[in-house]
N, C-alpha and C positions, 0 to 999 in steps of 0.2 A: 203311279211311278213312271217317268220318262222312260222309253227305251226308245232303241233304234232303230228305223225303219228297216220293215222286213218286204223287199219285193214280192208283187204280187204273183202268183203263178205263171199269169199273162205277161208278166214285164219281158222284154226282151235281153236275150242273154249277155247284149254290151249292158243294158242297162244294168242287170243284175252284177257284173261285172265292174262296174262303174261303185256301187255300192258297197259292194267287198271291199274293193280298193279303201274307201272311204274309212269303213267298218275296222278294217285293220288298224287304221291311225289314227282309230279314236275319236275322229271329227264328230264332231257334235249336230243334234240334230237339224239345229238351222243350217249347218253349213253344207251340210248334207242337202238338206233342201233347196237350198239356195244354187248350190255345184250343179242339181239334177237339171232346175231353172236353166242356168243358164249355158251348159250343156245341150238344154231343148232347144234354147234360141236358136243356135247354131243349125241343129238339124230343122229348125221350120224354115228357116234362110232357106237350107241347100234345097229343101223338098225330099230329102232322102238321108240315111244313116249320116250319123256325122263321122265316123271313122272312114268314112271315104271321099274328107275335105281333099281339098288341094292348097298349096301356098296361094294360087291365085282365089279359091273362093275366102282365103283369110283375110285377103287384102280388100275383096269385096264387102264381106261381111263389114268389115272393122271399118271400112268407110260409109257403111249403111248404118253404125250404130253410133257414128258422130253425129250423122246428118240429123239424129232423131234427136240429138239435143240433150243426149245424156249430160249427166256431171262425172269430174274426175272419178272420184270414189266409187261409181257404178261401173262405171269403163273397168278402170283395172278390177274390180270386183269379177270380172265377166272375163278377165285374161286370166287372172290367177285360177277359173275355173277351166277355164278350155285347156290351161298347161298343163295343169293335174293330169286332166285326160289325156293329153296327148301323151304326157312322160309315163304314167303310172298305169294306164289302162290298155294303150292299144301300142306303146313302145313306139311312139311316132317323138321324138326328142326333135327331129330336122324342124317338122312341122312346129312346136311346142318356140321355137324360134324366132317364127314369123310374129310372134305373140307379143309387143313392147307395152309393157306400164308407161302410162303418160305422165309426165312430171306435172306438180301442180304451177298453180301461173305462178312467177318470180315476183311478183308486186302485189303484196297484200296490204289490206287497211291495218293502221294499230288498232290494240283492242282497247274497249269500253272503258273508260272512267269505273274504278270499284263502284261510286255508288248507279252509273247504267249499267253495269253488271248484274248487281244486286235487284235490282228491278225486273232486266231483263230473264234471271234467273225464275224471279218470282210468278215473273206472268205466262213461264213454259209448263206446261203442261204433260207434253210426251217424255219420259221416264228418257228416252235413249237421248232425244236431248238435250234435255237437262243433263246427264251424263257426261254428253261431248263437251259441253258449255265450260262446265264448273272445272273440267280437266285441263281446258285449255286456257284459264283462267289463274288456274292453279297452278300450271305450270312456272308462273315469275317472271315469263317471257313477252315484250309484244311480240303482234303476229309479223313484224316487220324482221324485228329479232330471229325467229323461228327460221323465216325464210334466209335471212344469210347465214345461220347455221345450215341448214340445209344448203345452200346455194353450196358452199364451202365445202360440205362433204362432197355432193357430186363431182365439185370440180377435182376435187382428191383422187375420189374413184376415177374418173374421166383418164387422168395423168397415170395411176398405178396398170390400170389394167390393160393397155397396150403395154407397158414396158415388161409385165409380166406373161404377156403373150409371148414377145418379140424373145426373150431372155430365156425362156420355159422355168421360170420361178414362180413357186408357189404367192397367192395373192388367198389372204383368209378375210371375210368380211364379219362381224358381230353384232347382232341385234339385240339388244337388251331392252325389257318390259318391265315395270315396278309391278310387281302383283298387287293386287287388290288398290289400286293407288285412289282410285274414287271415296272408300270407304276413310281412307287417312286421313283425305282433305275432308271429307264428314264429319268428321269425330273430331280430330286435332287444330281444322283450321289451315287457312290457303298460305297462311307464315308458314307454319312449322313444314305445309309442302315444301315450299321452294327450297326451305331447308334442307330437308329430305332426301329431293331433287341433288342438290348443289352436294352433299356430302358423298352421295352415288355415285357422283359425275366424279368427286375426288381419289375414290375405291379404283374405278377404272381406271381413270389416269395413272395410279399409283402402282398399277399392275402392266400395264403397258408401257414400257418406259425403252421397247428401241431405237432406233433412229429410222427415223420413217412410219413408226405409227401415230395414228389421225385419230381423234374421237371428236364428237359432237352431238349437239340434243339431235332426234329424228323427230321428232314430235312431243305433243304434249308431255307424254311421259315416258318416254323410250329415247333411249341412248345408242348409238351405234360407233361402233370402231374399225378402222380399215389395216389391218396389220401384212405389210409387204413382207416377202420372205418369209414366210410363216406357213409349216407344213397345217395339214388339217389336227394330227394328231397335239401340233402345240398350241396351234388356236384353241383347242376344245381344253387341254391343260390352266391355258389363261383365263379362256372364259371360267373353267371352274374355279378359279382362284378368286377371280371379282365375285363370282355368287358367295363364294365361303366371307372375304372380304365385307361385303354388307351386309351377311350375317353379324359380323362380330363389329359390326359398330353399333349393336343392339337397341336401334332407334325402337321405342314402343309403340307397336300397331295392336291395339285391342281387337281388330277387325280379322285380323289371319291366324289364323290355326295353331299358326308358329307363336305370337306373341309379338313378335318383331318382325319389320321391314322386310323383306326376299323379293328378290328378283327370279324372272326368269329370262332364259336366252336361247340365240338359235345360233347356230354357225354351220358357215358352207365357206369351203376351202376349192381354187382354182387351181390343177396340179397339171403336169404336163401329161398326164395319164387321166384326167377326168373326163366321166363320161359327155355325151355331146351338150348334156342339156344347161352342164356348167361351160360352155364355148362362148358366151357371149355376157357382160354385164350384166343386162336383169336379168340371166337367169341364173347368176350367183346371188342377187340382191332376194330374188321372190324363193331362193332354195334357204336363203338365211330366215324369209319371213315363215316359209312354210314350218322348219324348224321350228320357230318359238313358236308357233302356234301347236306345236305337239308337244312344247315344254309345259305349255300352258295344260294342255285337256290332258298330262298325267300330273296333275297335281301343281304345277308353280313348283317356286326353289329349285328349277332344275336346269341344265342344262342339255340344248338334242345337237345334235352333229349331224346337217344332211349327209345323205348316202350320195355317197362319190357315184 
């Protein structure tokens, strides 16, 4: 039976401390593994603890792990770890700042012809991706598509979050995750996804309807919304209304526990009273992702509200 890593007696007390953090929110054991990883990079960089970085070894660091040639997804993998830390374990939020998600490139190829798809599908090998594949296939979108959806939310974001700085008005963001969405397209087929998809997409909209709020896909199967003037407590109000929402359009998922379709979501709200770690863009964007990722590991169908 999987459990949690238990530090070793020798671990050192950040590190144990690092792990508690973890331990509390449920993170799962790769991720935990992974946070510890790349938490170490950090300190084999410095040569010494990593809670006694400075902004300037962040700026070094983060230029020493371009140069290696990483890819996007390993990068911010490697920010989303070091914020953790910084916000959750050693109360460094200032630090936790210097830390930006890199946007992916804005010019993507379209995707595969269904039958190079199909092919391509067949000759993968590795479980995760094939995973990634079949999702982002699944999704109905080319990748050219994807990216102006994307392109369009940022520039959203980009526009609201100065003017909610400048005004001290709440700015709520929302991330929404289809649970189990690989298994659907398993069982039901990459139509009946986009379908799926497309009716989701209409639950949100259908629940957001002030003037000023923005939705669009985030990815393969995640949705996200930018709701201006929106306390934390109404944003989480609305996100629960879209999870009830696509409950009750009772699309059949044989795959989930529920029987039907459910989402899960995250939300993190900008207020003029929030703490430092929501002061800046991504770290309202990586407080919405952290969010659904603790919607996810209690169960799916749920909705998490980051902590202000």
């Amino acid at each position: 039976m999987n459990t949690l890593p238990v530090p070793a007696a020798s671990a050192s007390p950040l590190r144990q401390r690092l792990i508690a953090d973890m331990s509390m929110r449920r993170f799962s054991m790769e991720t935990q593994r992974n946070y510890l990883r790349d938490v170490g990079r950090l300190a084999s960089f410095l040569g010494r603890s990593p809670d006694t970085a400075s902004a300037e070894d962040l700026r070094r660091f983060h230029i020493a792990l371009q140069e290696t040639g990483l890819g996007v997804p390993t990068m911010n993998a490697i920010v989303s770890a070091l914020r953790f830390f910084f916000i959750q374990t050693i109360d460094r939020p200032d630090l936790a700042r210097k830390l930006v998600r890199l946007r992916y490139p804005r010019s993507l190829p379209n995707v595969l012809s269904p039958d190079e798809v199909r092919r391509l599908l067949g000759a993968t090998v590795c479980l995760k991706h094939l995973a990634a594949l079949s999702v982002a296939y699944g999704a109905g979108l080319r990748a050219s598509e994807v990216a102006s959806h994307r392109r369009a939310l940022d520039e959203q974001l980009d526009s609201e979050f100065p003017r909610a700085v400048r005004a001290k008005t709440d700015l709520s963001f929302l991330l929404i995750d289809v649970d189990s969405f690989k298994s659907f397209n398993d069982t039901y087929g990459h139509p009946a996804g986009d379908e799926c998809l497309r009716r989701i997409g209409g639950a949100l909209e259908g629940n957001l309807r002030r003037p000023g709020d923005f939705t669009a896909r985030y990815g393969g199967e995640e949705l996200a919304a930018v709701m201006p003037a929106t306390s934390a407590a109404g944003a989480f109000e609305r996100a629960e209304a879209v999870r009830q929402a696509v409950r009750e359009l009772a699309i059949p998922h044989s795959g989930s526990s529920h029987g039907v379709v459910t989402i899960s979501a995250g939300v993190a709200t900008l207020t003029a009273g929030a703490g430092a770690e929501l002061r800046d863009l991504a770290g309202l964007i990586q407080s919405a992702d952290v969010a659904l990722y603790q919607a996810k590991a209690n169960g799916r169908d749920t909705v998490v509200a980051a902590a202000a």
